[in-house]
N, C-alpha and C positions, 0 to 999 in steps of 0.2 A: 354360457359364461366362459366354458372352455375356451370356445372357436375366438370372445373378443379379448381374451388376454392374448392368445396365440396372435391376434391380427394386431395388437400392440405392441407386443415384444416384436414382431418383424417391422413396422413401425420404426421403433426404436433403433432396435440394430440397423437400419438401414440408412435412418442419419445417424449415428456415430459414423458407419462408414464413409458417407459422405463426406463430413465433415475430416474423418481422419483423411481422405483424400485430399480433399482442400487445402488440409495443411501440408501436407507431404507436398502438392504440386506447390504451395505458396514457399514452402522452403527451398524446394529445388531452382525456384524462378529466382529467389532471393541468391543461391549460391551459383547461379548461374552469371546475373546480374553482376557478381562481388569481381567472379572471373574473368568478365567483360571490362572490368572498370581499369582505364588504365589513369596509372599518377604520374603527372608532369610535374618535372625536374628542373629549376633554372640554372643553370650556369654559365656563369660569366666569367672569362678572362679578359685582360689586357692586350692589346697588339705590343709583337714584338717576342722575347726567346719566350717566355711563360704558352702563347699562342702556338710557337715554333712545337715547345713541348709537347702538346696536345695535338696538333694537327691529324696526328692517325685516330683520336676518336671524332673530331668536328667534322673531318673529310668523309669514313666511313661508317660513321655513327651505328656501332653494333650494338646489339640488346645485351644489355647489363644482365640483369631480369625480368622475365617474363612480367607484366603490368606495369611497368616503369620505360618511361618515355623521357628520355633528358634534352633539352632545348638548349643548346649549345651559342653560346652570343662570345662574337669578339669585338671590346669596348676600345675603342678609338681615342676615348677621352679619358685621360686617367680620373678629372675632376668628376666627371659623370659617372667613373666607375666606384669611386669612394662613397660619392655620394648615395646612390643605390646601393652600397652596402650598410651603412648608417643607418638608413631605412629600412633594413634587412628584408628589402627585394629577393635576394635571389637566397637560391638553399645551397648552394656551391658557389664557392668563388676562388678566385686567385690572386693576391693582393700584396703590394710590399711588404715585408712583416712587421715592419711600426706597425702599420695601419691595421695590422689582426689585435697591437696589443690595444690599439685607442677604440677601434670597436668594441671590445671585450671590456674595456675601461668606463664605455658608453654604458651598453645595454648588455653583454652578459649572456648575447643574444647565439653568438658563432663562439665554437673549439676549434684548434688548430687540429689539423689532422696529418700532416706534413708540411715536410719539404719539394719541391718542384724543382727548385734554384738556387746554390747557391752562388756566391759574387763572382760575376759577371765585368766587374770596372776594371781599369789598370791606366797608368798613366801612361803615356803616349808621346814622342816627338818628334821633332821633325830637325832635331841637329841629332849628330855619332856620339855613342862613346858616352853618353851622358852616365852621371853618377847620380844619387839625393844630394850630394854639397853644391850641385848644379842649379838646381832649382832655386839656390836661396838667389833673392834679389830679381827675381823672375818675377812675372806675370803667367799665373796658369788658371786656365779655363776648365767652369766644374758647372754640374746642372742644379740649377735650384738650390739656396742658400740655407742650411739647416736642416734641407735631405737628407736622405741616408747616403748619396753620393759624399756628401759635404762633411757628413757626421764621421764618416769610413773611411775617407782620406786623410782626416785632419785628426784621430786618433792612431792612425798607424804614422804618420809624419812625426806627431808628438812622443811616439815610442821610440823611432828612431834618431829622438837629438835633435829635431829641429823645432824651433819655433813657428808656429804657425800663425800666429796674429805678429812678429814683427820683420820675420825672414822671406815669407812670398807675398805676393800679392794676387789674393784669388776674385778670379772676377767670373762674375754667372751668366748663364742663359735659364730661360724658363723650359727649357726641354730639349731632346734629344734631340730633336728633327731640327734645332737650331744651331747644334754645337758643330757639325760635318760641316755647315758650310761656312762657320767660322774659318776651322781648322785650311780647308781647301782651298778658302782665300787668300791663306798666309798671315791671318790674323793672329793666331796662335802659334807656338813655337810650341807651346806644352798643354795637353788638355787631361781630364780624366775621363775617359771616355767607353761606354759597355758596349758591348756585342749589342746587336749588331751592326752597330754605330762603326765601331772598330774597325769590321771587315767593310766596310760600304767606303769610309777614307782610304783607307789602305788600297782599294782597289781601283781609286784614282791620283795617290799619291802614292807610292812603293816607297818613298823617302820617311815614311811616318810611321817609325817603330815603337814599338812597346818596351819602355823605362822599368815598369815594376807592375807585377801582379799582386793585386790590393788581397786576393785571397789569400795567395800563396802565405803573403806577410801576416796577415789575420791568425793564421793556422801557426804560425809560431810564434807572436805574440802571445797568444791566447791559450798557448797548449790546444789546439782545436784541432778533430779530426778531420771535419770538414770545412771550415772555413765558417762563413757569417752567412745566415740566412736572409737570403734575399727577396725569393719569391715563398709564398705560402700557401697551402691551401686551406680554407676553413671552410665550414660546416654548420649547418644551423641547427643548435642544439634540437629542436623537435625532432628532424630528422635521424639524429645520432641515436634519439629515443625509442626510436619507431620503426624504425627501416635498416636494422645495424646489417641484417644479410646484408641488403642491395649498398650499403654503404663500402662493405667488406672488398663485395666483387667489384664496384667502381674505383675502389682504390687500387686493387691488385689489376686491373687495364691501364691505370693511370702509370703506376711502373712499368707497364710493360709495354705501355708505349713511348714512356722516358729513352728507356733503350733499346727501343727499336730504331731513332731517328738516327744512332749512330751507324746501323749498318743497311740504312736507306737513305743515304742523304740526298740523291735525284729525286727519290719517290717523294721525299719531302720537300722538298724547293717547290716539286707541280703541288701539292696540295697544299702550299702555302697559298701561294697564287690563285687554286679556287675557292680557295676559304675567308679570302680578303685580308691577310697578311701584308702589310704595308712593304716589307722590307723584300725586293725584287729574287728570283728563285737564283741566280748565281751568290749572292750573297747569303741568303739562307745556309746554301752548303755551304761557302766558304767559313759561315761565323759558326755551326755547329761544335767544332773541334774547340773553339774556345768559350765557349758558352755555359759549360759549370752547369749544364741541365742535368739534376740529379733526383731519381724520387727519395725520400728518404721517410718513414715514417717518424710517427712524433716518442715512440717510446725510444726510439736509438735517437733522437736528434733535439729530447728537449733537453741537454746539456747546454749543446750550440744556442739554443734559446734562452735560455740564462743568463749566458754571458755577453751575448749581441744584446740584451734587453737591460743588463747591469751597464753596459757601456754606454748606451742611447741616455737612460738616464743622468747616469754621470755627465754627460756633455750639456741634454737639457731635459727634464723628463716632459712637456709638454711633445717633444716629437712620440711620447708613447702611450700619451692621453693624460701624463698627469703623473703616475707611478708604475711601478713595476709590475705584472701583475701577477696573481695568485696560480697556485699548481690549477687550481681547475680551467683556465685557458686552453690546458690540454686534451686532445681527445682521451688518452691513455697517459698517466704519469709513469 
């Protein structure tokens, strides 16, 4: 009786052991698994300075953190790139900042998480000496009617004293790649026109100076310390949820390659050029200097968001989805 308890209890013990093996290798195969597994990242910017900005991570795409793999896209098409945001495609983006508030108006879906850029325009021309009382009775050339080019001009004009629905006459293009060869033709006398639109005329016309910097004026309008937020970056809330490390250290490269372009502008001209940046590597350097690429987080810069977004309104609030929107747009209040 003795001997078949004894041959039971080893029995016994011998599958629990088993079994506690099983488990121990079933967990270690699962946490081995977990450390294997990597997460792809989408993001998307624009061609153009927001592209210019980032170039040191698209070019040498370094590990953030370890399992995290970020797919870097630069979108050619603004209307493709809004539109995949809408959809909320990507988990990072970089976007005009209407367009983070009409998103976030939409679906609620992306926070702002900074600044990349701010304004970028200035008005431009091609006679001396000009003043603002110059412009009245002019024809001057602006992109897309009801833009934030459009919105941004015609509020800092109207603070300055001039009428703008009956003292100029603004006439549009649908995009940037169409305004230089306006301007080069001699169609234009007066444009408002961004980096690196700017430097690309200037570099075939040296008679084509800059009138006024549309930030500069912003920033005393507004009482602003930086000027009007241009470019954006936002975030898909899941991620902001889930991944705030890998969020942390993706932001703090994103500043650090903001200014890094300033004391690499060659390094940056060739990696524009292999990264598929539209805008040719002499211009590249030459527009950096004026280009207002700036990181700025959203806890120091949702001021300037307030006031850019009370002004858009005022003029129309459909360019911001409709209303102003609420503090939780923000990564951090």
């Amino acid at each position: 009786m003795k001997k078949k308890l004894s041959l039971l209890l080893v029995i016994v013990l011998s599958m629990l052991t088993l079994i506690g093996c099983g488990n121990n290798s079933a967990a270690q195969n699962e946490a081995k698994e977990q450390s294997t597994q990597t997460k792809d990242i989408k993001f998307v910017t624009p061609d153009g300075l927001t592209a210019i900005a980032v170039s040191k991570l698209i070019k040498e795409k370094p590990e953030i953190r370890p399992g995290y793999n970020v797919n870097y896209t630069i979108e050619q098409n603004s209307d493709s790139l809004v539109t995949s945001v809408m959809k909320s495609e990507p988990d990072i983006a970089i976007v005009p900042s209407n367009v983070a508030a009409t998103v976030y108006n939409k679906n609620k879906e992306y926070k702002i998480a900074g600044t990349i850029g701010f304004g970028s325009f200035y008005i431009g021309t091609t006679n001396e000496n000009q003043t603002l009382n110059d412009l009245k009775g002019k024809e001057v050339y602006n992109i897309g009617k009801g833009l934030t080019p459009d919105i941004i001009t015609k509020t800092i004009l109207k603070a300055k004293g001039i009428d703008v629905d009956k003292d100029i006459n603004f006439s549009y293009v649908n995009s940037v790649n169409e305004l230089a060869p306006v301007i080069l033709a001699g169609k234009a006398q007066y444009a408002v026109i961004p980096e690196p639109a700017l430097s690309t005329v200037q570099s075939k016309n040296d008679k084509f100076n800059v009138m006024l910097d549309l930030n500069e004026e912003w920033k005393k309008i507004n009482n602003s310390e930086y000027g009007y937020p241009q470019s954006t970056i936002i975030i898909k809330k899941e991620l902001l949820d889930k991944d705030k490390e890998f969020i942390g250290e993706f932001l703090k490269q994103v500043k650090d390659a903001t200014q890094w372009i300033y004391t690499n502008k060659e390094t940056v001209g060739s990696y524009c050029e292999e990264i598929g940046v539209s805008a040719k590597k002499p211009i590249v350097v030459k527009a950096i200097d004026k280009s207002n690429i700036k990181f700025v987080d959203i806890k120091d810069s949702n001021k300037e968001y307030k006031t850019y977004f009370e002004r858009l309104n005022e003029f129309d609030p459909k360019t911001i989805g409709g209303s102003i929107p609420d503090d939780e747009i923000f990564m951090e209040k």
